[in-house]
C-alpha positions as CSV (number, residue, x, y, z in Angstrom):
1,X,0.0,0.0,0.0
2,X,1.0,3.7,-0.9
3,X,1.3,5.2,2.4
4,X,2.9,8.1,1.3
5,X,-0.1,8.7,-1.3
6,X,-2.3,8.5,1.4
7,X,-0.2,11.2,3.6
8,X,-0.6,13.8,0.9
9,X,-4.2,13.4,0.3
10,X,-4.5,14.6,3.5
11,X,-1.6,17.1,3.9
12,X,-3.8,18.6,0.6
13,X,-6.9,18.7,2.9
14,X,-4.7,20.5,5.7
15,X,-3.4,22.7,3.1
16,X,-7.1,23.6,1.4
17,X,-8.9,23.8,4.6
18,X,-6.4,25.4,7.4
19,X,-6.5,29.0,7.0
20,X,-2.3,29.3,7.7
21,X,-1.6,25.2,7.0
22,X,2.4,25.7,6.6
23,X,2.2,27.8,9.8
24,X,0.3,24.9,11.6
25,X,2.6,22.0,10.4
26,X,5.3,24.4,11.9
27,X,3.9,24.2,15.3
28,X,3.3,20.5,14.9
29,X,7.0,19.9,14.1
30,X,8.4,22.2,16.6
31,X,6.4,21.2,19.4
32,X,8.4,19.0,21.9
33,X,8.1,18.0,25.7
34,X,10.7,20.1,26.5
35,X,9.6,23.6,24.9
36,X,5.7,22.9,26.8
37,X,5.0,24.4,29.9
38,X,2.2,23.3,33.1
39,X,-0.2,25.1,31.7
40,X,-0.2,23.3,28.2
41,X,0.3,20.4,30.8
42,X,-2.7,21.2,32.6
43,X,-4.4,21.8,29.5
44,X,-3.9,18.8,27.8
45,X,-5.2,16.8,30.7
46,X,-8.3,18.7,30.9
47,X,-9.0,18.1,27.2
48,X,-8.6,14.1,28.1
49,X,-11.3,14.6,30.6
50,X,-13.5,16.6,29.4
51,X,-13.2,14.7,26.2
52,X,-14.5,11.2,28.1
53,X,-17.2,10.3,26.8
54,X,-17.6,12.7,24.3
55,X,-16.9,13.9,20.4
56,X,-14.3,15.8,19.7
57,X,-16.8,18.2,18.0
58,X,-18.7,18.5,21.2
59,X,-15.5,19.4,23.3
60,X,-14.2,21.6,20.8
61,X,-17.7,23.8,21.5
62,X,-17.2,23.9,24.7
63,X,-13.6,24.3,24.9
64,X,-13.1,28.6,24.3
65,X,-15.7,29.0,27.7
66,X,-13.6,26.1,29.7
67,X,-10.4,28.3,28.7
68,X,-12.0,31.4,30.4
69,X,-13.4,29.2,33.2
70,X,-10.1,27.9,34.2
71,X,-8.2,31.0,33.9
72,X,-6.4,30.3,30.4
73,X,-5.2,27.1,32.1
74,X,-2.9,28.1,34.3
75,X,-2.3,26.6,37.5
76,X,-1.6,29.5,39.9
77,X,-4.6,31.3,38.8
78,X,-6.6,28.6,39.2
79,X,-5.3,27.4,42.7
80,X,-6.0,31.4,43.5
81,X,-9.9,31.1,43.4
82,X,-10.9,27.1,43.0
83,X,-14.5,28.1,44.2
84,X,-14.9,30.9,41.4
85,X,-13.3,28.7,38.9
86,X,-15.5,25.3,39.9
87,X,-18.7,27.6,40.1
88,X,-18.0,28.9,36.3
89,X,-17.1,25.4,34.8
90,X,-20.1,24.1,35.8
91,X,-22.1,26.4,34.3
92,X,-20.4,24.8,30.9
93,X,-19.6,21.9,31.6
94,X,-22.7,20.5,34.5
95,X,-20.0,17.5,35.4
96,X,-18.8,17.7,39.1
97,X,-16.5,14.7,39.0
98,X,-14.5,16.1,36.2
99,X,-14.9,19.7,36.5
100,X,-13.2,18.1,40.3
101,X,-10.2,16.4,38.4
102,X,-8.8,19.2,36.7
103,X,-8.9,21.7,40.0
104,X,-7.5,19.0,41.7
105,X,-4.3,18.7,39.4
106,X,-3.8,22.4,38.7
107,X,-4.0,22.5,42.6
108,X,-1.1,19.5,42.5
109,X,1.0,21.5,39.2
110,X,0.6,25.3,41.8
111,X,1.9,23.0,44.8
112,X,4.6,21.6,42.6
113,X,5.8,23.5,39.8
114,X,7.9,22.4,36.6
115,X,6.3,18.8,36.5
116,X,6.1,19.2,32.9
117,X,9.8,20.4,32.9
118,X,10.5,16.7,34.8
119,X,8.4,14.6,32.6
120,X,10.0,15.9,29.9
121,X,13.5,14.3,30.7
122,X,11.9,11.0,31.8
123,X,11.7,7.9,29.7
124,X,8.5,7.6,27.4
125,X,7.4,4.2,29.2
126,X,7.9,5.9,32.5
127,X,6.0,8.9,31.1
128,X,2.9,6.8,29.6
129,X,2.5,5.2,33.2
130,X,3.0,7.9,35.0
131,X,-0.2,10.0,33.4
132,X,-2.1,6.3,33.2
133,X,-1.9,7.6,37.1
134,X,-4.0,10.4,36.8
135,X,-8.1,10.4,36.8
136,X,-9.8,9.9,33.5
137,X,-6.5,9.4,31.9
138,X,-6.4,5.6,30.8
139,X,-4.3,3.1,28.7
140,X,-5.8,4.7,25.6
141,X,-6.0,8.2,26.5
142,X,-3.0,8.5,27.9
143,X,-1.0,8.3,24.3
144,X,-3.5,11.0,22.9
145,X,-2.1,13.1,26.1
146,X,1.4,12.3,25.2
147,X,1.0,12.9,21.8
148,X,-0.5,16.6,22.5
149,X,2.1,17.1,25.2
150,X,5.0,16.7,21.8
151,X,5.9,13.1,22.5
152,X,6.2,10.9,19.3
153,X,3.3,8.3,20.3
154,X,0.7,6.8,17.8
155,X,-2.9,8.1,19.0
156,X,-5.0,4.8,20.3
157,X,-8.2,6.1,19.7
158,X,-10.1,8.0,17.5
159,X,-10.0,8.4,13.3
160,X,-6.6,7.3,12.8
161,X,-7.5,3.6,14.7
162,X,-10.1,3.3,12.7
163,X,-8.8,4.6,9.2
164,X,-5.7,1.7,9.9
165,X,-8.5,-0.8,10.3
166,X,-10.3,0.2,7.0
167,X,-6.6,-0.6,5.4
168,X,-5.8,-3.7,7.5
169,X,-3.0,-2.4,9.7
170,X,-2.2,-1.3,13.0
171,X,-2.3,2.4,14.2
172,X,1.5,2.2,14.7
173,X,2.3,0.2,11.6
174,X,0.3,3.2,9.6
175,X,1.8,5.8,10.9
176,X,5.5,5.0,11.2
177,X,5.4,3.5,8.2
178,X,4.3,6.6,6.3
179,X,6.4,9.1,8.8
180,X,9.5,6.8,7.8
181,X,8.1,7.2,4.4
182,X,7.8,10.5,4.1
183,X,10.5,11.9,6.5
184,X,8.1,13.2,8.6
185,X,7.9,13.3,12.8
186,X,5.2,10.5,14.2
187,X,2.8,12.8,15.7
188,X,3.0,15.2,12.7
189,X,1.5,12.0,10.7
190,X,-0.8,11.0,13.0
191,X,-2.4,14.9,13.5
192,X,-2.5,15.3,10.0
193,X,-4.4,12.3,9.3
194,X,-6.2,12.7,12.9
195,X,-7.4,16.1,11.3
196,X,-8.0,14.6,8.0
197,X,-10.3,11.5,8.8
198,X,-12.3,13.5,11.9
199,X,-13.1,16.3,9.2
200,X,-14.2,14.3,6.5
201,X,-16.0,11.2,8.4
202,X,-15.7,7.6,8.6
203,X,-17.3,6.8,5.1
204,X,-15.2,9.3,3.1
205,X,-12.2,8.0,5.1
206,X,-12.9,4.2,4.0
207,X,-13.6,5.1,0.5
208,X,-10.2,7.0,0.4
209,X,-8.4,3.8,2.4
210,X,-10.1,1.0,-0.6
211,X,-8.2,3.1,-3.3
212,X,-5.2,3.1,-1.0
213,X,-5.2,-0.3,-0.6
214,X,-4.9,-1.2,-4.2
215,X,-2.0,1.0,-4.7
């Protein structure tokens, strides 16, 4: 199969869709554990709980009032005023358990500061288990965490998963495969064809993945 072909039918769809796309795959490439901060940490996280359970579409509604609610994500601010900040996410979001979750880790990130700088320099096994210790985040989640955090991990879940299945592969075998291809960083493969396959749906996704296969 012609990965690579199926790489830049959806680099095309970044490109015709994204209002800056050569800005965006900038960010993508650039973006590593060491250059992200506790607040993208504490970000991140709360995009993996509020996204239980949910679409990404749905979240992504949501998501600009959260921001305000929790104080543009950072920790300090949000440790400031917990009460003000729990009282305004639940007016978005009317989930005390997880609305809960992400006060209680910006509380941990303002008590401890730089746990994103120490994660950074930690192994990625040690890194995966170590946010598989954190509520909502499980085996599955956790690589989509890792993967928005700048790691180089293959997303478990979501339209990539299901686009290797429509071409009889595993996530990982689909996506290193093409980013060895193509010269390209994992998790800059597996966002653009995250952001390709969620935008276009399942069915245009396996119609796209027959032709694939018979290349």
């Amino acid at each position: 199969m012609d990965y690579a072909a199926l790489y830049e039918h959806a680099l095309d769809h970044l490109r015709a869709t994204d209002p800056d796309p050569e800005s965006r795959l900038r960010e993508w490439r650039s973006e590593r554990p060491e250059n992200r901060t506790d607040r993208d940490l504490l970000a991140e996280y709360g995009w993996v709980v509020v996204s239980c359970g949910m679409t990404a579409h749905v979240t992504g509604k949501l998501w600009p009032r959260l921001t305000a609610a929790f104080r543009s994500w950072d920790p300090a601010a949000v440790a400031a005023s917990p009460r003000d900040v729990q009282v305004e996410a639940l007016s978005i979001l009317k989930h005390p358990r997880k609305i809960g979750a992400i006060l209680a880790f910006a509380d941990s990130l303002d008590r401890n500061p730089g746990q994103m700088r120490r994660l950074a320099a930690r192994p990625v096994p040690e890194v995966l288990a170590w946010f598989q210790t954190l509520p909502w985040v499980g085996p599955v989640s956790r690589y989509h965490l890792a993967r928005n955090l700048g790691w180089d991990v293959v997303v478990q879940s979501g339209p990539v998963v299901r686009l290797a299945a429509y071409l009889g592969c595993t996530p990982e075998e689909l996506v290193r495969e093409t980013a060895a291809r193509v010269g390209e960083r994992i998790r800059v493969v597996d966002l653009v064809l995250w952001n390709w396959a969620h935008q276009v749906g399942d069915r245009q996704a396996k119609e796209v993945a027959s032709l694939i296969r018979l290349l």
